[in-house]
N, C-alpha and C positions, 0 to 999 in steps of 0.2 A: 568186276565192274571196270566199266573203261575209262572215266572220270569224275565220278561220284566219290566221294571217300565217306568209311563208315562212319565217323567222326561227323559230318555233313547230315548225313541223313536222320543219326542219330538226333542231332539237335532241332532238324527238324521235324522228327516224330515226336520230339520232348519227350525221348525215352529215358532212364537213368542206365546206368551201366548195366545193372544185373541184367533189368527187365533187357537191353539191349543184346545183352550177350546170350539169353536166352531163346532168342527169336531170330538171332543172327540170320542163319541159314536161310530163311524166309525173307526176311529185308533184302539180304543180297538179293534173290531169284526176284522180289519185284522189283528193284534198282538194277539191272541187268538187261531187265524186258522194258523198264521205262527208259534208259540209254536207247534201248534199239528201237523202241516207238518213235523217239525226237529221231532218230537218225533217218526213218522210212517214211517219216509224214514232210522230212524237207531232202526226200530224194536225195540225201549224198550219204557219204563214205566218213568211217571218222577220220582218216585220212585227208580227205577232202576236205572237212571244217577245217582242219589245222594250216592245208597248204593255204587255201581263201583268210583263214584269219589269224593264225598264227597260233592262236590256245582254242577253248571252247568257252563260246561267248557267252555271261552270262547266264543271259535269256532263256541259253539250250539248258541251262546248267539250272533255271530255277525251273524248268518245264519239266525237267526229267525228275527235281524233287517233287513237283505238285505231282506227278503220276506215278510217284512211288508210294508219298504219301497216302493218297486216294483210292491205291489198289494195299496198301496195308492196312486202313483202316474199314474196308469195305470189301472184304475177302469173299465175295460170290462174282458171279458172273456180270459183266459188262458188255455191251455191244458197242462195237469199233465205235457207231456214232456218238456215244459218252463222252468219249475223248474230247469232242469238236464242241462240246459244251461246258469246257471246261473255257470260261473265258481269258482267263489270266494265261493258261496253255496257249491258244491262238495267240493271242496279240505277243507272244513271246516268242514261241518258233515261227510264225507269219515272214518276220524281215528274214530269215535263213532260208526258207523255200525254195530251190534250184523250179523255178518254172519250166526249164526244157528240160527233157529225161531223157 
């Protein structure tokens, strides 16, 4: 994971340890692909967040929990458009959007 830590995600699944450490390998791969989601839906680099704000804001940081948690608890299939109805997602990653690519 690139900024998520288990600990993080943990409390936000309200897992306990066991159950957590039983599932790990799965949490990470969906905290992994939810990093890289927030990174491709505001066009930049995680490089790029850090140079523009110094850490990772946030917003990005509760975006990438609501679509970790969403794809842990909801383990079939999604279409890209789901994401964009997640609305606490929008109005979170929205102000980090690089509009020119």
């Amino acid at each position: 994971m690139k900024w998520l830590t288990f600990d993080l995600i943990k409390a936000q699944l309200r897992l306990d340890d066991q159950q957590a450490e039983m599932e790990r390998n799965i949490i990470e791969t969906h905290a992994k692909a939810a990093e890289d989601a927030v990174l491709n839906v505001c066009h930049r680099t995680l490089t790029e967040v850090f140079e523009t704000y110094g850490e990772i804001p946030a917003g990005l940081t509760y975006a990438a929990l609501l679509l970790t948690d969403d794809a842990y608890n909801h383990r079939g299939t999604v279409s890209p458009q789901a994401v964009y109805h997640l609305p606490a997602f929008n109005l979170n990653v929205k102000p980090y959007v690089k509009l020119t690519v």
